[in-house]
C-alpha positions, 0 to 999 in steps of 0.5 A: 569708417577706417574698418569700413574701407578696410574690410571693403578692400580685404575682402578682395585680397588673397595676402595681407599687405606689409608695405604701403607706397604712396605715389606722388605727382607722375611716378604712380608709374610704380604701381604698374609694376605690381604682379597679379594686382587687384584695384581699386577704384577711390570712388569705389572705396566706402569714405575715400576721397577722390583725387582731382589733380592730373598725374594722379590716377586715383586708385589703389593697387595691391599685390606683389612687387619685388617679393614683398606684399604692397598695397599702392596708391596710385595718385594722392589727395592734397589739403589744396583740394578742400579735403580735410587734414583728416581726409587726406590721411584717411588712406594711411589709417586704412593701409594699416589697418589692412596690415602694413607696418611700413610706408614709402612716401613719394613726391615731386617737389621744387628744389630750393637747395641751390647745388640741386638739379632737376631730376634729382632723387632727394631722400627726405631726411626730415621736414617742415610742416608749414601748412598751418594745420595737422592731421591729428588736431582734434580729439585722439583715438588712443586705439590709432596712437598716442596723443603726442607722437615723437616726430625726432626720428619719423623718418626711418634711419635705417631705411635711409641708410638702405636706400643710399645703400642701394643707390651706390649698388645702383650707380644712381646718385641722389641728394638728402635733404629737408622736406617742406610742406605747403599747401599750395595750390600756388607756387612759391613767390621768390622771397618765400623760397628764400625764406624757406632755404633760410629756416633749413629747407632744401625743397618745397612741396604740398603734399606729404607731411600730412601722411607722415605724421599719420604714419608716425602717429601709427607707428609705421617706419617711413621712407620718403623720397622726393623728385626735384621736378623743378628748381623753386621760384627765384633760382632760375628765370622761368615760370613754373607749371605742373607740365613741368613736373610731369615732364620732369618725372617723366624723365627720370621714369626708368631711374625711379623705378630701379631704384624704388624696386630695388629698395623694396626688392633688399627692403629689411624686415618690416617688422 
């Protein structure tokens, strides 16, 4: 299935991709800055999924972007979507088949750390699955990684130091921090935020950790970086709602794509 996909994809492609982006919530915005793109519709893609959440456009774009050969997804797919942990990384196993050995992963997310502010630029420095499933539960297929990846240092450090780097350059400031994974579709109750802030969390969201540990399986370096799209519930006296995060992303649309350009315009080598 993986070489299927990927074979369907290459065939329209004139250079093999390096870098895999995969674009969250309202910041897909990214993939229209690729020059002489080809896209791809997921419904269209041999064994994709399609993507069913507003803000999520549902497509793959490749080309060049700020020098380097990207391949995008443009919208992402959720396990809150009945799509298997195997189905939502689908993507990330074809994206290296295709060639990449880098990923940057994006999302919206809840602050539960306290000192945050809506709109922030969090990079992840590392995460908590807490959705109660794994993608690579199952037999293994040695030819994809091995059976029991490290996940000590699944996000790249020196990503993460380049990405601060070049928030500096850029006079952008940004929070580090601990990702949660959940599977949502619900917004967290006040008591499971507290207790999410308890176990080391500094913001919650459902989508994500899937894709790292499928990438870390793949031996790909990750970076992943999270907007604060709204504070989690019980820290501020309001209902939550997706408009609200894509408004929030929305906002913060011109930070996020100096930054995530830059990032990739001075990306170090891949390899």
């Amino acid at each position: 299935m993986i070489n299927e996909a990927a074979d369907y994809i290459s065939a329209q492609l004139t250079a093999k991709p390096a870098l895999g982006l995969i674009l969250g919530s309202g910041l897909g915005v990214l993939a229209e800055e690729i020059e002489n793109p080809v896209t791809f519709s997921y419904k269209d893609i041999p064994y994709f999924p399609e993507s069913t959440v507003a803000g999520h456009k549902g497509q793959l774009v490749a080309g060049e972007l700020e020098g380097q050969s990207v391949i995008a997804m443009q919208g992402r797919f959720h396990y809150y979507e009945g799509y298997s942990m195997q189905e939502v990384t689908f993507p990330v196993r074809v994206m290296k088949e295709l060639g990449i050995d880098s990923v940057i992963v994006t999302n919206a997310s809840g602050g539960i750390n306290q000192s945050f502010t809506p709109g922030n630029l969090m990079l992840i420095t590392d995460h908590i699955n807490n959705m109660g499933d794994n993608p690579l539960i199952g037999p293994n297929d040695a030819a994809l990684g091995e059976r029991f990846p490290d996940m000590s240092q699944v996000y790249d450090e020196t990503y993460l130091q380049h990405a601060k780097s070049c928030a500096a350059d850029l006079g952008v400031t940004i929070q580090e921090g601990v990702y949660v994974g959940n599977t949502g579709p619900v917004y967290e109750t006040p008591a499971e935020v507290k207790m999410l802030r308890t176990l080391g969390g500094d913001a919650v969201g459902m989508s994500t950790v899937p894709e790292v540990i499928a990438s870390g399986h793949a031996g790909l370096r990750v970076l992943g970086i999270s907007c604060i799209s709204n504070m989690a519930a019980g820290i501020l006296d309001q209902p939550l709602t997706h408009q609200e995060v894509i408004d929030t992303t929305e906002q913060v649309r011109d930070e996020f794509l100096k930054f995530m350009k830059e990032i990739i315009r001075t990306l170090p080598n891949q390899g």
